[in-house]
DODOTOR-409465 format. One record per residue (C-alpha): x, y, z; residue number from 1; residue in one letter. Coordinates in pm, 1 decimal, always signed. Example, Ala and Ser with C-alpha at 12.3 -4.5 7.8 and 13.67 -1.06 7.14 Angstrom:
east:north:up:i:aa
+1230.0:-450.0:+780.0:1:A
+1367.0:-106.0:+714.0:2:S
end
This chain:
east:north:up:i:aa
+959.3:+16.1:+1921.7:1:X
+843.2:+327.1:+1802.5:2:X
+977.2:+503.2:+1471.6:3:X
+892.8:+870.9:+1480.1:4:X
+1021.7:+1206.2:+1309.1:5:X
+1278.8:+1080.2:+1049.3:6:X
+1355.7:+1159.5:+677.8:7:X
+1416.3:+872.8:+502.2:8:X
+1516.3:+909.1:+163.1:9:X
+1643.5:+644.0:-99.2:10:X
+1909.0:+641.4:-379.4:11:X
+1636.1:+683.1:-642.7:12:X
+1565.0:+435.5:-905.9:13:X
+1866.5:+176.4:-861.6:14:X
+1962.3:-59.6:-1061.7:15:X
+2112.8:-276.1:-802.9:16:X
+1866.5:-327.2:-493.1:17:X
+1509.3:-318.3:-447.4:18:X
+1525.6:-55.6:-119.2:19:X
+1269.8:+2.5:+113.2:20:X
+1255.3:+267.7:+362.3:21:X
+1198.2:+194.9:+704.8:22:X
+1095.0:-211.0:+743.6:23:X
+930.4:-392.7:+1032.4:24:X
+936.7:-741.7:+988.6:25:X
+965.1:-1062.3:+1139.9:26:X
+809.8:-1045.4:+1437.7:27:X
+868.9:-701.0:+1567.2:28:X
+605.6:-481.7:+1651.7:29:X
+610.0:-88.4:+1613.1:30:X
+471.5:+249.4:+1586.6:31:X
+557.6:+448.6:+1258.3:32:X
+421.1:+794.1:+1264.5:33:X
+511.1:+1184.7:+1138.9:34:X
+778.8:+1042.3:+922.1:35:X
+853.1:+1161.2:+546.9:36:X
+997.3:+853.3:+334.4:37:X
+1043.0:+865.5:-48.9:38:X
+1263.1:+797.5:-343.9:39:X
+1285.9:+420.6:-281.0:40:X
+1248.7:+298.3:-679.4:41:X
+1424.8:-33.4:-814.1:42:X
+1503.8:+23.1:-1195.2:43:X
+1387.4:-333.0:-1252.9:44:X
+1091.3:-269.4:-1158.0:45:X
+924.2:-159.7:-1503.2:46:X
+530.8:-189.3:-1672.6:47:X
+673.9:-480.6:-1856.7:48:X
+837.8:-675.8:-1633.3:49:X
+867.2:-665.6:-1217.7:50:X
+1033.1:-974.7:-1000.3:51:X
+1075.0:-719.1:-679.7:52:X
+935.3:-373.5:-559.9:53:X
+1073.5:-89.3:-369.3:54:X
+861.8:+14.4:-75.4:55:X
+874.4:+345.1:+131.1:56:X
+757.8:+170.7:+429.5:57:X
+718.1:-238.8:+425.8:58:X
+538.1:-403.1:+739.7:59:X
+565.3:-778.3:+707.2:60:X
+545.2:-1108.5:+894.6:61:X
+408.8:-954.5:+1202.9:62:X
+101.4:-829.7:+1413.2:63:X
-85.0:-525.6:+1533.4:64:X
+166.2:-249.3:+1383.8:65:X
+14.1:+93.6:+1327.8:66:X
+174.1:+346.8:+1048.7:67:X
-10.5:+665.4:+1029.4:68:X
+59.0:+1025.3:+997.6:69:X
+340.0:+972.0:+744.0:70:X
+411.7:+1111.3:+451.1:71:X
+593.7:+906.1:+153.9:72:X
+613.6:+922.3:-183.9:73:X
+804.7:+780.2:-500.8:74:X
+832.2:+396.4:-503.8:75:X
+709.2:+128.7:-640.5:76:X
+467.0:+67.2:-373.0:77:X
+428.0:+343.9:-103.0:78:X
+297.3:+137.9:+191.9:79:X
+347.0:-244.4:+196.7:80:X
+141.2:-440.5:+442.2:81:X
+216.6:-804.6:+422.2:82:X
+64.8:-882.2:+781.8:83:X
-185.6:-893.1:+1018.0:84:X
-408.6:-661.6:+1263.0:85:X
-238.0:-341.3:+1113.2:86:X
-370.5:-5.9:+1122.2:87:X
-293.7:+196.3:+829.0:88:X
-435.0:+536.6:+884.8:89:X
-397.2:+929.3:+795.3:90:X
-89.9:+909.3:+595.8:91:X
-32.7:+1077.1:+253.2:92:X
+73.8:+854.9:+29.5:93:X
+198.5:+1010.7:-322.5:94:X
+332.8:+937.1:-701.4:95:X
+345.6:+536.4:-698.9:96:X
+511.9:+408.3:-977.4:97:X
+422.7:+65.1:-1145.0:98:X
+213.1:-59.4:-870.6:99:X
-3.7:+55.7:-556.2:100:X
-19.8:+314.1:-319.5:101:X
-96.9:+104.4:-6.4:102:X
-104.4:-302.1:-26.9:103:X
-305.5:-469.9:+213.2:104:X
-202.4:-851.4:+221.7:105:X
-321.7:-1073.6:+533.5:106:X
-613.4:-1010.8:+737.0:107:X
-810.8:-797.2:+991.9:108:X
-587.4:-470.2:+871.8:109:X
-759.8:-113.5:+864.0:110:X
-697.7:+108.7:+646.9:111:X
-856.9:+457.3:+708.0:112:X
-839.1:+883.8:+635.3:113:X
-490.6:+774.3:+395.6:114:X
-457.9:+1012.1:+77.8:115:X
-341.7:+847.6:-197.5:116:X
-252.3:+1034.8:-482.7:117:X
-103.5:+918.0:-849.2:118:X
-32.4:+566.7:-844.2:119:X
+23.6:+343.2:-1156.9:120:X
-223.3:+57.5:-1035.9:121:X
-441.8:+83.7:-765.5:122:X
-464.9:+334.3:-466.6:123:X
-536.1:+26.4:-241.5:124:X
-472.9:-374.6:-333.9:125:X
-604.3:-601.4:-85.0:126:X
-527.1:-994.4:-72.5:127:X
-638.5:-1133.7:+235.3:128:X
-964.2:-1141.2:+476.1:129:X
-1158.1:-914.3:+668.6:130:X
-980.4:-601.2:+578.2:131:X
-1112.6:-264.0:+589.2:132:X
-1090.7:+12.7:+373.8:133:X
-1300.1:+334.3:+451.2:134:X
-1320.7:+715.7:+482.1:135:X
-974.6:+732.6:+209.8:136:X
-918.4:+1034.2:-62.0:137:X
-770.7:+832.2:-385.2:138:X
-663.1:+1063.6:-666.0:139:X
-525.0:+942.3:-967.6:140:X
-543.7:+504.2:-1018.7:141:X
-671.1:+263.0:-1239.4:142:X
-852.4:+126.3:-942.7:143:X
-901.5:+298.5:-634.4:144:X
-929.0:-34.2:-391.0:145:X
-852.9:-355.7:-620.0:146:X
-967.4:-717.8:-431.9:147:X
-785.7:-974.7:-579.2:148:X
-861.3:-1279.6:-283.6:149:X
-1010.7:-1313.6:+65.5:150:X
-1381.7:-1253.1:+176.2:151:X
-1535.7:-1008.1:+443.0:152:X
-1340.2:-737.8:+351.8:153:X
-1497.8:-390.9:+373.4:154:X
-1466.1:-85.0:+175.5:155:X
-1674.0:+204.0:+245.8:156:X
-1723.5:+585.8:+258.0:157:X
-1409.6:+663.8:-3.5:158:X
-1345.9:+945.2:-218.3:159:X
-1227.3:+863.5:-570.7:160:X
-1084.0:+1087.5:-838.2:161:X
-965.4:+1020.5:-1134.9:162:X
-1000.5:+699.1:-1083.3:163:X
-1123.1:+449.6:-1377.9:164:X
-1263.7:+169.2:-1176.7:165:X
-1334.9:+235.4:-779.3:166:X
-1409.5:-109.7:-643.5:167:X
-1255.0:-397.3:-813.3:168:X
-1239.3:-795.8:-776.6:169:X
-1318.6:-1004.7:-510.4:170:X
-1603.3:-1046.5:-248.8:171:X
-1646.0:-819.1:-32.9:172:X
-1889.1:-547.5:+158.4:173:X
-1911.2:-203.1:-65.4:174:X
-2101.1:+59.8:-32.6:175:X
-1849.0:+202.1:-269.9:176:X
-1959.4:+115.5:-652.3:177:X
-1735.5:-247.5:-726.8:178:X
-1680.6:-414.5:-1050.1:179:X
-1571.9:-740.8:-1092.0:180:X
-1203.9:-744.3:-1249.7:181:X
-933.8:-1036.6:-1288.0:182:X
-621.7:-980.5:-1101.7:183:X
-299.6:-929.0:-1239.9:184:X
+41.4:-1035.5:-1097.7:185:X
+230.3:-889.7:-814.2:186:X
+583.6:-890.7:-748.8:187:X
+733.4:-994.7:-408.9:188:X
+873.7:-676.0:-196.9:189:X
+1233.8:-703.4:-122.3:190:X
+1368.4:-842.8:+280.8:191:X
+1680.4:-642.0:+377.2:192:X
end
């Protein structure tokens, strides 16, 4: 399936549903690219307490998807990747409230030339293995790539500004400067 050209725009923060914007999940496969996705916020979803997340786009229990050239902004979480073998490259990725710009959980994804700007948390959160992160612009985090689990992950060759912490948590390969951090709770993204 492929998943090209659309506007996708949410209700704005709702009270009622945690909404993503386009979702590829169990077991499909796709191609997202050149699409603009934002204002997919779940009132719920606050500082102080989060049970479930809004995502622009949500990839999840499935393999080899690639999302790049998009553009999305406004929502909890701007990219969720809760798979494996995806490529996550070249998409803007803006004004992430609460949480992350672009989650990475599984393993083997790739994450590369994405520019994150504003996010809450961290411009990337990675739980899994073997991940890479390299050659992103983050602008605007607490962390710009925060490790909470998972070995052999990668992060190199990132720009970071206005970030407090670059490299976070966990074991992995830098050649970005890391510091070690706890991790803090994550919410689940909602299924449609």
């Amino acid at each position: 399936m492929t998943v090209t050209h659309n506007y996708v725009t949410g209700l704005g923060s709702t009270p009622n549903i945690a909404q993503n914007g386009i979702q590829v999940s169990r077991g499909a496969s796709a191609e997202l690219a050149n699409n603009f996705v934002n204002n997919n916020l779940y009132a719920q979803c606050t500082p102080s307490s989060c049970l479930f997340a809004s995502t622009n786009i949500l990839i999840e229990d499935t393999t080899s998807i690639s999302v790049r050239n998009n553009t999305v902004g406004s929502a909890q979480i701007g990219i969720a990747v809760v798979a494996n073998n995806a490529q996550v490259q070249n998409n803007d990725v803006y004004d992430n409230q609460v949480f992350d710009g672009i989650d990475l959980v599984g393993n083997n994804n790739r994450a590369s030339g994405n520019n994150v700007y504003h996010s809450d948390s961290a411009g990337f959160f990675v739980r899994g293995s073997n991940n890479r992160i390299d050659g992103n612009t983050i602008n605007e985090a607490l962390d710009g790539v925060l490790i909470v689990s998972g070995s052999g992950n990668q992060v190199s060759g990132n720009k970071y500004f206005n970030v407090v912490v670059p490299v976070s948590g966990g074991s992995s390969s830098s050649t970005d400067a890391a510091t070690p951090l706890n991790s803090p709770g994550r919410p689940q993204v909602s299924l449609k």
